[in-house]
N, C-alpha and C positions, 0 to 999 in steps of 0.2 A: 179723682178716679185712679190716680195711681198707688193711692193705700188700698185700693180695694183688689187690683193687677199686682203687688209686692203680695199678701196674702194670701190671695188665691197661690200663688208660682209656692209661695211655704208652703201652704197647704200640701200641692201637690208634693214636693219633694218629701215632707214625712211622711206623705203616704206610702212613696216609694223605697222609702229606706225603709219602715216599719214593718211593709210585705215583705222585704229584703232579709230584717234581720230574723225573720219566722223562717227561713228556708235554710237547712244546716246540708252537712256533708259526713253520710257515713259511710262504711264501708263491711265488707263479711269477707271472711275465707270462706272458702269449698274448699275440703278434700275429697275426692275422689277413692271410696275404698268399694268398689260395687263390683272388682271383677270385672268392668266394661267400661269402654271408653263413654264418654259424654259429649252428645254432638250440640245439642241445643243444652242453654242456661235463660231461664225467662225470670225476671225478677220486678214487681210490681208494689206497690204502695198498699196494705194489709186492705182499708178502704177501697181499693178498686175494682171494679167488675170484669175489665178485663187483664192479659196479659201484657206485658209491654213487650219491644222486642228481643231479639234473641240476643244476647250478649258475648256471645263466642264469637258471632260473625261467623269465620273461615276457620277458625279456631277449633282445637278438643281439649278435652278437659280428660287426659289418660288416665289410666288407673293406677292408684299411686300417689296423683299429681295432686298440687294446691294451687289453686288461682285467688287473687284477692280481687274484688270486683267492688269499685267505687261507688258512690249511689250520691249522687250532688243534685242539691236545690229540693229535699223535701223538709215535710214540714213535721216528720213523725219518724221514728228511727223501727217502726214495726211494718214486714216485708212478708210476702208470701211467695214463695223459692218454687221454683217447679225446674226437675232436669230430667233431660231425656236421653236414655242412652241410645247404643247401636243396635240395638234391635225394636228399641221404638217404645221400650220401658220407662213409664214414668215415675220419679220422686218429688213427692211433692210435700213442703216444708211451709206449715199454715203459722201466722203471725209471729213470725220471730223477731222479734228484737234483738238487731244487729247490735246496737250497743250495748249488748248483754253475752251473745253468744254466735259462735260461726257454727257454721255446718261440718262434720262430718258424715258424708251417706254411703250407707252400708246398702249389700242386696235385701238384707231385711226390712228396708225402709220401700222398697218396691210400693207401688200404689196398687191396690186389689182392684182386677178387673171385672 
C-alpha cells in the first residue's frame, strides 16, 4: 500500500508543477495621450467574458503619463484593455498581445457610442 500512497503524493505533485509551469508573467505599458486623465484601467484575459477589476485602484493614469501594469499567473500573453476616462469615455484595446506590443491611446482611439 505504500507504492500505491508514494505515487499517487507524485502524481499529485506534477500535476501541480505542470499547471504551475502553464501560468507566466507579462506585463504592458499604457501611455496616456488622450487629453484626459484616466480613472479606471480594466484588464482581462482575451478569452474572458467579463472585465476583471479595476487596476488603478485610488490611482490615475494623467495625461502624458505611462504606467506599467503587471499581469501574473496567466496562461496566454493576449489581453483585452478597456480605459475609462474623466468624463466616462471608453478605450477599448481587443486581443493584444502584450508580448508584442503596449499601448499607446490617443482620443482617436475613443470607443463609438
Amino acid at each position: 500500500m505504500g507504492f500505491w500512497i508514494r505515487s499517487f503524493v507524485v502524481l499529485l505533485i506534477s500535476a501541480w508543477f505542470g499547471a504551475s509551469a502553464l501560468a507566466e508573467d507579462y506585463y504592458v505599458e499604457i501611455t496616456n495621450k488622450t487629453g484626459f486623465t484616466i480613472y479606471y484601467m480594466y484588464v482581462s484575459p482575451a478569452e474572458s467574458t467579463d472585465w476583471e477589476e479595476d487596476l488603478l485602484g485610488e490611482d490615475v493614469l494623467m495625461n502624458g503619463t505611462k504606467r506599467r501594469v503587471n499581469l501574473n499567473g496567466y496562461s496566454s500573453p493576449v489581453f483585452d484593455i478597456k480605459l475609462v476616462d474623466e468624463d466616462g469615455d471608453s478605450y477599448t484595446f481587443w486581443k493584444v498581445d502584450v508580448s508584442k506590443k503596449d499601448i499607446v491611446v490617443r482620443f482617436e482611439d475613443m470607443d463609438k457610442k
